[in-house]
C-alpha positions in Angstrom: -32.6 -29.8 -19.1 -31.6 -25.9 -19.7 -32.8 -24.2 -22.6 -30.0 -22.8 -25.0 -31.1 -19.3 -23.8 -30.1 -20.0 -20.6 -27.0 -21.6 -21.4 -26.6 -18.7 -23.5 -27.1 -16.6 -20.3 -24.7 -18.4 -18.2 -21.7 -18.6 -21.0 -22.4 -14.7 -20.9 -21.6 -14.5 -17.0 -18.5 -16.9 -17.1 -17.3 -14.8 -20.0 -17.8 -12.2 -18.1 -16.0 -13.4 -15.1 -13.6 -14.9 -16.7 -12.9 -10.8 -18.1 -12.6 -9.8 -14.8 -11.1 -12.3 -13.3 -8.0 -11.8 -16.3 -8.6 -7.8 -15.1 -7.7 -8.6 -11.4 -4.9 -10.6 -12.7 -3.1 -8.0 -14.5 -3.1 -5.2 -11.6 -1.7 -8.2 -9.0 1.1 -8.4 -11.7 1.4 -5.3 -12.0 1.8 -4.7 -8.2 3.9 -7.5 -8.0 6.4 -5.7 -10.8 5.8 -2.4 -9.3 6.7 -3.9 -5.4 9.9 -5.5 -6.8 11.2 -2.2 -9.1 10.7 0.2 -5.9 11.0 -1.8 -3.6 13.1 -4.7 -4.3 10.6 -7.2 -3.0 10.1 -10.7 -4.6 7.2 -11.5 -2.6 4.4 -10.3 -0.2 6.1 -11.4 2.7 8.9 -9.7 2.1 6.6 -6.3 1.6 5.3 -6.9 4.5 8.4 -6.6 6.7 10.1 -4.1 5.1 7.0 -2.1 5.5 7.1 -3.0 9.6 10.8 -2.1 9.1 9.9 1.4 7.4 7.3 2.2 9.9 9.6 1.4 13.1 12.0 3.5 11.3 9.3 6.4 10.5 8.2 6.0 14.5 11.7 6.8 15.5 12.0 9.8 13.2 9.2 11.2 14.3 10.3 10.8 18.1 12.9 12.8 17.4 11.7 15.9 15.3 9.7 15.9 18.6 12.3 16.4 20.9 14.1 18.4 18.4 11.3 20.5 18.5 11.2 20.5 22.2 14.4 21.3 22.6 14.1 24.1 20.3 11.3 25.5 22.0 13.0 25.4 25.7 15.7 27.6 24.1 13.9 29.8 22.5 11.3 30.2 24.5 12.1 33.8 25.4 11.8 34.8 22.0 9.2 32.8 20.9 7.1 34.1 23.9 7.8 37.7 22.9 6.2 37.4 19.8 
């Protein structure tokens, strides 16, 4: 049978857990709200593809501020060499 001073010692840790478990909690709520007011998602799923969605998008963007930029520097090469 377990002494009160080790019952005492385990209602300290499930308090304890219990704090941090209420902690954790809070900041997925948080998240959640934060993921739905930015965002407009409801869920993680959705998250999820609009961030495959954003990042296709950001890949394609990026393609093409590198061929802008190679474009540019076809043109101007003359000048930009004369630097």
């Amino acid at each position: 049978m377990a002494s009160i001073g080790q019952i005492e010692v385990l209602k300290g840790k499930v308090e304890s857990l219990q704090r941090e478990a209420d902690k954790a909690a809070g900041q997925f709520e948080a998240c959640k709200k934060r993921l739905k007011d930015e965002f407009g998602c409801d869920s993680l799923k959705e998250a999820e593809a609009l961030l495959e969605k954003m990042t296709r998008e950001t890949q394609g963007l990026e393609k093409e501020v590198e061929q802008a930029l190679e474009k540019f520097k076809k043109e101007y090469a003359d000048v930009l060499e004369g630097q």
